[in-house]
C-alpha positions, 0 to 999 in steps of 0.5 A, a space after each residue: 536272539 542275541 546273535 541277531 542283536 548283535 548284527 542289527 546294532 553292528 548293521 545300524 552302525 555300519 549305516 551310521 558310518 557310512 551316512 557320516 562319510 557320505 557327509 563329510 565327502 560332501 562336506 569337506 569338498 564344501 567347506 573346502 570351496 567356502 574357505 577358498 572362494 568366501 574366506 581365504 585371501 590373497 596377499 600380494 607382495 611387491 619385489 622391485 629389481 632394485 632400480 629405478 629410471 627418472 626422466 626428465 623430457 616433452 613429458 616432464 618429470 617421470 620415472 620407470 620403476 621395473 619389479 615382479 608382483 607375487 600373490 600368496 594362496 589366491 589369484 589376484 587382479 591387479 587393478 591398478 598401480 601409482 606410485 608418489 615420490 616425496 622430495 625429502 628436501 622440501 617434501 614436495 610431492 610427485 604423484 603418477 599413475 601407471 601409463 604403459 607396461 614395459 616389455 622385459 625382452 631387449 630386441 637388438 636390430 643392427 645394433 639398435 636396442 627395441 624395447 615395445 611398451 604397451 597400454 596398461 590394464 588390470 592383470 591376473 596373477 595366479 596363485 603363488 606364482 610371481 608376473 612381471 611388472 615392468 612400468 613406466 608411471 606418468 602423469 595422467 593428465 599430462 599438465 606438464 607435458 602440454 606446457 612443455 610443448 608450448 613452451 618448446 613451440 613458442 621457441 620455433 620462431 626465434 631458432 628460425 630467425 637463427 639458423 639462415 646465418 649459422 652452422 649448429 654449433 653457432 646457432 646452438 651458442 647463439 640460442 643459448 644465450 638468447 633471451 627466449 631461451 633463458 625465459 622457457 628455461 626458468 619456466 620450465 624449472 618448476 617441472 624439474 623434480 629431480 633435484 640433489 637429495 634423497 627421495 621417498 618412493 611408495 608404490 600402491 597396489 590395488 587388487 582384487 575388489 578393495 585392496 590397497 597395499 603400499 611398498 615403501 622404499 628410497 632412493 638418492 639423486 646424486 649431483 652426476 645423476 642430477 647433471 644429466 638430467 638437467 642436461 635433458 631439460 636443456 635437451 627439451 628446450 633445443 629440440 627444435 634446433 635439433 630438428 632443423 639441422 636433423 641433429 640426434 637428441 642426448 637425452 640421459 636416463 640415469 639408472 639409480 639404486 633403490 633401497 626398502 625404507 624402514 618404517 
């Protein structure tokens, strides 16, 4: 009699046993998919190269700012990108959004550099891995770039009054000193960020339904850098020169170092 007690307690427990683990294999898988899918959430962090490209042209003032997204322990999708770029001189602002990703491959064709862009859109980074974010932001509504362009075509008039009687070197110093000339140039300083100074860079990423993640960083406009690119604001204005003599345009895209700003 006490032997049978005995094996009907150890069968009741071996049921009990066998009842916990057959829960906790559903459990476990359970509550392993509610903490990933409901609990746990991504983190994305920012890594530029180090570099950031301003340009001054027909679209006014821009830049291209090339780095890699990483997101930890969960994918993400990012949304969107924007960047706002504070002049620490007179703390004027410029705000620009995502406009198209930047191929990091460089196709060489008979010695001329190809680099393909493409329309942006979201994108998905998988969990702890990095993807590539290449991007030239621009202003989206494009205010300035629409000036620009008008102001280059009021100049057509005048450049053909010009060159019937000029070589490209005549008609260029002759242009220059017209009073057109020095008219759309002034109305176009008001588009030129790019002046000597330091800058402030923050880089905002929007990913997954809600989330929003500024990377702060700074930069500096040397008076080189700040040269060349006015030369492209003169490079804008004597663009329709260039075409009727079918001259090359000279535009220069200064290549400068960006550093983590401390908060």
């Amino acid at each position: 009699m006490e032997t049978t007690d005995i094996m009907t307690k150890y069968e009741t427990a071996s049921v009990i046993i066998s009842i916990i683990a057959v829960v906790l294999s559903i459990l476990i898988p359970l509550a392993r998919w509610v903490w990933n899918r409901f609990i746990m959430k991504a983190k994305v962090n920012y890594y530029p190269t180090g570099q950031v490209i301003p340009y001054f042209n027909h679209s006014g003032s821009y830049l291209r700012l090339y780095g890699v997204l990483e997101s930890e322990r969960k994918a993400a999708t990012i949304r969107k990108m924007r960047v706002e770029i504070t002049r620490q001189l007179d703390e004027h602002k410029l705000k620009l959004t995502w406009s198209c990703f930047i191929s990091p491959v460089n196709q060489s064709i008979v010695g001329n550099s190809i680099q393909t862009n493409e329309i942006v859109h979201p994108f998905r980074v998988e969990a702890d891995s990095v993807a590539c974010a290449f991007i030239e932001y621009s202003d989206p509504s494009d205010s300035s770039g629409i000036k620009i362009r008008k102001i280059c075509d009021d100049l057509l008039p005048s450049i053909q009054q010009i060159i019937p009687e000029h070589s490209y070197e005549q008609a260029r110093v002759v242009f220059f000193k017209s009073p057109e000339y020095i008219e759309a140039k002034n109305n176009l300083l008001s588009d030129f960020f790019w002046e000597i100074g330091k800058y402030s860079l923050d880089v905002f990423v929007e990913y997954g339904k809600q989330k929003n993640k500024r990377f702060s960083y700074e930069f500096a406009v040397s008076p080189q850098n700040s040269i060349d690119l006015r030369n492209d604001l003169d490079e804008v204005l004597i663009s329709q020169l260039k075409m009727q003599y079918q001259k090359s345009f000279g535009f220069k895209y200064p290549t400068i170092e960006i550093s983590e700003r401390k908060a």
